[in-house]
C-alpha positions as CSV (number, residue, x, y, z in Angstrom):
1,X,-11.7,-21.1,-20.2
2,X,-11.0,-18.8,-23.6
3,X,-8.0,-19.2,-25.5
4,X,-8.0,-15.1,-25.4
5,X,-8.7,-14.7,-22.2
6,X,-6.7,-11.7,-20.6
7,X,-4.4,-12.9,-17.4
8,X,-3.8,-10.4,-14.9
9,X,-2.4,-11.1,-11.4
10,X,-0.3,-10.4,-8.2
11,X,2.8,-11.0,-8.0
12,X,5.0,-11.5,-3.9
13,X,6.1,-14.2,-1.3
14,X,4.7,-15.3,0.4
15,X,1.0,-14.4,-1.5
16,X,-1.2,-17.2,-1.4
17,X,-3.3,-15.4,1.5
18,X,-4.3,-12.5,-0.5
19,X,-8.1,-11.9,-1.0
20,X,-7.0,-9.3,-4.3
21,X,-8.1,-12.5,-6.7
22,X,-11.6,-12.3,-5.0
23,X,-12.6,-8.9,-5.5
24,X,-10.9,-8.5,-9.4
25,X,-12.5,-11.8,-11.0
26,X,-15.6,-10.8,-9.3
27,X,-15.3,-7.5,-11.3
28,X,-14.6,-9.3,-14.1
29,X,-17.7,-11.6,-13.8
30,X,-19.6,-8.8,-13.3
31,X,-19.0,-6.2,-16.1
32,X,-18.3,-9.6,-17.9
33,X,-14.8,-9.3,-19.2
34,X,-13.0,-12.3,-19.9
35,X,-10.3,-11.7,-18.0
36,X,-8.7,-13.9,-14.9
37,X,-7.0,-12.4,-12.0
38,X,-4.1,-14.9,-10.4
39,X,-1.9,-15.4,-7.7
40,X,1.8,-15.6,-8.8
41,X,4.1,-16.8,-5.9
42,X,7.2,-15.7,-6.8
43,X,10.7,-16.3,-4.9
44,X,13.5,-13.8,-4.3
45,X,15.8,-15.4,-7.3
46,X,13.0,-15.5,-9.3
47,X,11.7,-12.2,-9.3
48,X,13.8,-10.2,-12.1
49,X,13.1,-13.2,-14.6
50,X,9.5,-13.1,-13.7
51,X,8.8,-9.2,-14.2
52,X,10.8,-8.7,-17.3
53,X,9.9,-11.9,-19.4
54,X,6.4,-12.8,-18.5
55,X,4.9,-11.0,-21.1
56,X,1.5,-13.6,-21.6
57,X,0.4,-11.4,-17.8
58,X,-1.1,-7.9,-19.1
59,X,-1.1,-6.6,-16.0
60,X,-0.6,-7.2,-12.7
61,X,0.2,-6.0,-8.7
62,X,2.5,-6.0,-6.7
63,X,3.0,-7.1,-2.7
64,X,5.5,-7.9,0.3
65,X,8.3,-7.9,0.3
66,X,9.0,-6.6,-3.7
67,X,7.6,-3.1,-4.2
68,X,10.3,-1.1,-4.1
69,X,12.7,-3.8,-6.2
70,X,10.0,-3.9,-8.6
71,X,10.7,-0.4,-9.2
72,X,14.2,-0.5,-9.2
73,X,13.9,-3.9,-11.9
74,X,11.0,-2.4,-13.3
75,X,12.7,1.4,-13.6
76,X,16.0,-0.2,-15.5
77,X,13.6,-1.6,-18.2
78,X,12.1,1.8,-19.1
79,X,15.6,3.3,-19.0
80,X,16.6,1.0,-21.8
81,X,13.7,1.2,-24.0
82,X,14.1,4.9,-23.8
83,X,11.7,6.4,-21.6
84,X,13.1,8.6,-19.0
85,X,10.3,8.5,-16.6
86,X,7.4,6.5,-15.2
87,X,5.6,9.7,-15.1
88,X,3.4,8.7,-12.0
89,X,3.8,11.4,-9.3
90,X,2.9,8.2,-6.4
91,X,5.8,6.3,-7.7
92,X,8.6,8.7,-7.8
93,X,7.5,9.8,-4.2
94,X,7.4,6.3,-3.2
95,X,10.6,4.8,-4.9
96,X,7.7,1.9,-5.2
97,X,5.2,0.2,-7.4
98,X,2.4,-2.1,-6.4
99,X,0.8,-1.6,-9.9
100,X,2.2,-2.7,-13.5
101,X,0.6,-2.2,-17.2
102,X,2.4,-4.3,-20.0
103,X,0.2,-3.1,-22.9
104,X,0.5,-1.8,-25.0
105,X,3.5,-0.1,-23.2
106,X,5.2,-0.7,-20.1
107,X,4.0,1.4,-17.6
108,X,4.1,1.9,-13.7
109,X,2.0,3.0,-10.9
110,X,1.5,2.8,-7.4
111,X,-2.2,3.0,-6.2
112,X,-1.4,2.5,-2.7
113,X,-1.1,6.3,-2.1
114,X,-5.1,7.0,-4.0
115,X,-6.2,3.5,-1.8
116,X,-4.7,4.8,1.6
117,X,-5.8,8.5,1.1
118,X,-9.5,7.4,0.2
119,X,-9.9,5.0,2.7
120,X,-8.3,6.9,5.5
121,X,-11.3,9.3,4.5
122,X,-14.0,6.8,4.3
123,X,-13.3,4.4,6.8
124,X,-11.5,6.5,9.4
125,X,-13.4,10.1,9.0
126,X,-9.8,11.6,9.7
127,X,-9.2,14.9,7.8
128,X,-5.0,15.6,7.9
129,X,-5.1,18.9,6.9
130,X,-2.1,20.3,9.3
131,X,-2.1,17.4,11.8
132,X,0.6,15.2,13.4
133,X,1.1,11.4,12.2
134,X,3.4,8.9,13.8
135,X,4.3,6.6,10.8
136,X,5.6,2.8,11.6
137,X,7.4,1.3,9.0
138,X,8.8,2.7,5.6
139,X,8.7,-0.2,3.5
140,X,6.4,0.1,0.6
141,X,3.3,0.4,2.2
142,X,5.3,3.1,4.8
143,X,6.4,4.8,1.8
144,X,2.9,5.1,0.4
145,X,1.1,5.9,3.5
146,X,3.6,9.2,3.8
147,X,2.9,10.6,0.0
148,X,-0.6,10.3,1.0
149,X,-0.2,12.2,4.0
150,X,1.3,14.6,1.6
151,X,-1.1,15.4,-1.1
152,X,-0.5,18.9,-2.1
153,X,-2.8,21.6,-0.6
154,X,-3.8,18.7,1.8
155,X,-0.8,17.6,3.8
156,X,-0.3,17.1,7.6
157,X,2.3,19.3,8.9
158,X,4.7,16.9,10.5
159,X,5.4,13.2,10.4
160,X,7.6,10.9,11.9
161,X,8.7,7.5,11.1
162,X,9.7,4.6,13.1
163,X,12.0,2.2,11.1
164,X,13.5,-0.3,12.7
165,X,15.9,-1.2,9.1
166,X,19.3,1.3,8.9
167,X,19.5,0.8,5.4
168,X,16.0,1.5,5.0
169,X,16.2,4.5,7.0
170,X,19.4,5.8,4.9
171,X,17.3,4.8,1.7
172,X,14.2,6.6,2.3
173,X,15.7,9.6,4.3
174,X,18.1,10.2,1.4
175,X,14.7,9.7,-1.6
176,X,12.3,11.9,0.5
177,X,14.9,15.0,1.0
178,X,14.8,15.3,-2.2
179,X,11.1,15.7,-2.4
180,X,10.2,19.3,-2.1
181,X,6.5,18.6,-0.6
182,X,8.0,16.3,2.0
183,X,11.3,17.2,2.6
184,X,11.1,19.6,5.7
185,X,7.7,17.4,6.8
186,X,9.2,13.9,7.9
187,X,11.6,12.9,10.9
188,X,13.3,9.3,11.1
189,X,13.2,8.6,15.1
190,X,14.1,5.9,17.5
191,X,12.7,4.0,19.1
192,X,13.3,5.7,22.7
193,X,11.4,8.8,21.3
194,X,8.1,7.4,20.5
195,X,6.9,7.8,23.8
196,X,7.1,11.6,23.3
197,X,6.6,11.9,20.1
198,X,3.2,9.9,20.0
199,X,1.7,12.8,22.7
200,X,1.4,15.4,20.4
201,X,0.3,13.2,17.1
202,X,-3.0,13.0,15.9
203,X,-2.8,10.1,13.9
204,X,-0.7,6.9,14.4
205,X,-0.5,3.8,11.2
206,X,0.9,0.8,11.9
207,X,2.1,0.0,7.6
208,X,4.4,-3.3,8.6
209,X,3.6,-6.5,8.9
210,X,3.6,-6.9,12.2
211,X,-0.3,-8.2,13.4
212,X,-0.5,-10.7,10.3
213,X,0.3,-13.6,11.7
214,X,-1.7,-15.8,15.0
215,X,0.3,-14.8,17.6
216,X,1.5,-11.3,16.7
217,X,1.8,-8.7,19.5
218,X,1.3,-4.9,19.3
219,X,3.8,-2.9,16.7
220,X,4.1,-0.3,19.8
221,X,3.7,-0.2,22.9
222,X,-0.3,0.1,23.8
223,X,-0.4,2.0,26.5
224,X,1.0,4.8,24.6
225,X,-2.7,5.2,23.2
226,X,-4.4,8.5,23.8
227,X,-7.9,9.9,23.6
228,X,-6.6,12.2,20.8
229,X,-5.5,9.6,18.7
230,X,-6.6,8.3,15.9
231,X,-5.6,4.6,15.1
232,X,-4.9,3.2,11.0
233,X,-3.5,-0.7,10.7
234,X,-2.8,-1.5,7.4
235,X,-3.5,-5.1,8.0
236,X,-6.9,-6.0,7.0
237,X,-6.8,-10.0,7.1
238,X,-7.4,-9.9,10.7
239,X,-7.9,-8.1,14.0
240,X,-4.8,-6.6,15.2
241,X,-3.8,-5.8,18.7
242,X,-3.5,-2.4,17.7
243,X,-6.9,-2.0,16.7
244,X,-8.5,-3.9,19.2
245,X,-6.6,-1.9,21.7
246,X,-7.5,1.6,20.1
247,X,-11.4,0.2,19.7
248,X,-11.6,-0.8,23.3
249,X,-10.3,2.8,23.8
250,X,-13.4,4.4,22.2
251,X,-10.5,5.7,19.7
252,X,-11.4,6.2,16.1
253,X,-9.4,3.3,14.2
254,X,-9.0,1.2,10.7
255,X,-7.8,-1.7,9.6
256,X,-6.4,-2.0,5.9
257,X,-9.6,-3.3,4.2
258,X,-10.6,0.0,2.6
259,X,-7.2,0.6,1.4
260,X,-6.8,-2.9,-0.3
261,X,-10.2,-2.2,-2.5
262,X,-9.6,1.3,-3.5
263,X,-6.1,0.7,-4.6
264,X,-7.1,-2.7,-6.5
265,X,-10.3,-0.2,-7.4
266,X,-8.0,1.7,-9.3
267,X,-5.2,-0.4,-10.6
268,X,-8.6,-2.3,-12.0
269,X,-9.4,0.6,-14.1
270,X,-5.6,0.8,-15.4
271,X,-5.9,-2.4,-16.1
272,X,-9.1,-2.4,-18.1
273,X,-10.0,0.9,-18.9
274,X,-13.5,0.1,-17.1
275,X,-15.0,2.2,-13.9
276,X,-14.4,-0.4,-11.4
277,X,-17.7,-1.6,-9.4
278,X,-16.8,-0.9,-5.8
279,X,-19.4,-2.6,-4.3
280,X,-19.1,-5.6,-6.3
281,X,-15.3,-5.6,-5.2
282,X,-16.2,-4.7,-1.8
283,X,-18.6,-7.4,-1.3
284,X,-16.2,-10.2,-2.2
285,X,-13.6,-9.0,0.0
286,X,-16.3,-8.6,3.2
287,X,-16.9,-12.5,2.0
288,X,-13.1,-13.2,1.9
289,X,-12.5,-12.1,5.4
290,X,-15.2,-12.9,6.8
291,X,-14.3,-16.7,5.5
C-alpha cells in the first residue's frame, strides 16, 4: 500500500454489512487513484471523538443510526470555526448528513436526496409531479426521501409520514414547518390512519430498517397494497416482504440498490473531484448482492 494513499470511508453501527467499500475502491481501481475506501465501526460513545479528531480520513459517509447527530456534531464544528452555514440545500432540509469532506475545509452534504430522486426515476419509472406519497419512517433516510419528493418545480402535492418515534415526530415536524417548500405538503399520522390514507397515495417507501434482517416482516400491513400503487424499499441488501408482496401484485416496485450507487456516485465526485464511473460502481454492487 502507498504511504500517500488517500483514506476515505463510512462511518455507523452496526456497518460491517455495507457493500459502499465495493463499489468506491472499484472506482478507485478503475480511474486508478490511490485511494482506499473503509469501513469504520464506530460505537455510540465513540462517535463525537471519531468525527471531530480523525483527521488522517479525507472523506467519508455516513449510515444508521448517526445521520442526523453527525449533523448536529458536525454543525457545532463549523459554528466554531466561523462558518455560519453548511450551504447544502439537502442538508438543511434534512437536519442530516450521510456525506463529509475534510479537505481542504470541512464541509457537509447529504447525497441521499440526489441518490433517492435519481433512482426513484431510473429504477421505479415514477414521475411525482403532484402525486400522493405515504412516507414510513423519518429517520435520516425518511428525512431524505421527503426533500426529494420536494424538489422545487417537481414536488408531489401531499405526503404523509408514519413515525412510530414521539420525539422524532416532534423533531422533524417542528424542522420541516419551517421549510417553506414543505411546510403545508407533509402530515405526521398514526398509525390507525394508514389504512385510509394509503387509498388515495400513489407512492408508498418503506425508509426504516425494518426488512434488513432474516426474519423481518412487512413495515405495513400488505394487504393494504393497491393496483395504483407504486412500491419504493429502501433496503437493497435483500428481498423485502414489501417488495415481494408489491411484485407478486404486478405493482411497480424498488428496492434501495439504485439509491445506494447514485448517492455514493455523487459523494465519490465530492470526494475526488472525478466523474464517477456508474457502471463500474454498479457492477460491483450487482456482485456484492448477488454474493
Amino acid at each position: 500500500m502507498s504511504l500517500n494513499r488517500e483514506i476515505y470511508g463510512l462511518v455507523g453501527y452496526p456497518v460491517k454489512h455495507s457493500l459502499s467499500p465495493l463499489m468506491h475502491n472499484a472506482a478507485f481501481e478503475y480511474l486508478g487513484i490511490d485511494a482506499e475506501y473503509r469501513i469504520f465501526e464506530v460505537g455510540p460513545d465513540d462517535l463525537e471523538d471519531f468525527l471531530i479528531n480523525r483527521r488522517d480520513i479525507l472523506g467519508f459517509n455516513i449510515t444508521v443510526p448517526y445521520k442526523v447527530k453527525a449533523k448536529e456534531i458536525l454543525g457545532r464544528e463549523l459554528s466554531a470555526a466561523g462558518y455560519l452555514s453548511e450551504g447544502e440545500i439537502a442538508v438543511s432540509m434534512t437536519s442530516a448528513v450521510n456525506t463529509v469532506k475534510r479537505e481542504p475545509d470541512l464541509k457537509l452534504y447529504n447525497t441521499d436526496v440526489l441518490g433517492f430522486s435519481k433512482s426513484l426515476v431510473d429504477d421505479l419509472g415514477f414521475d411525482k409531479k403532484e402525486k400522493k406519497a405515504l412516507v414510513i419512517g423519518s429517520g435520516g433516510a425518511g428525512r431524505a426521501v421527503v426533500a426529494g419528493l420536494s424538489e422545487e418545480n417537481n414536488s408531489v402535492s401531499k405526503i404523509y409520514i408514519f413515525e412510530i418515534d414521539r420525539d422524532t415526530i416532534s423533531n422533524v415536524s417542528e424542522h420541516l414547518s419551517g421549510i417553506d417548500r414543505l411546510k403545508d405538503k407533509f402530515e405526521f399520522i398514526r398509525e390507525s390512519d394508514i389504512a385510509a390514507v394509503i387509498k388515495e397515495c400513489d407512492l408508498l417507501v418503506n425508509a426504516t430498517a425494518v426488512g434488513m434482517r432474516d426474519g423481518d416482516g412487512a413495515v405495513i400491513d400488505l394487504s393494504l397494497l393497491h393496483g395504483n400503487l407504486s412500491v419504493y424499499d429502501v433496503i437493497y441488501n435483500r428481498e423485502t416482504a414489501l417488495i415481494k408482496e408489491a411484485l407478486s401484485l404486478d405493482l411497480f416496485a424498488s428496492d434501495g440498490l439504485g439509491m445506494l450507487l447514485y448517492q455514493g456516485a455523487a459523494a465519490f465526485e465530492i470526494f475526488t473531484g472525478e466523474d464517477a464511473p456508474i457502471e463500474v460502481m454498479r457492477d460491483a454492487l450487482l456482485k456484492g448482492v448477488n454474493r
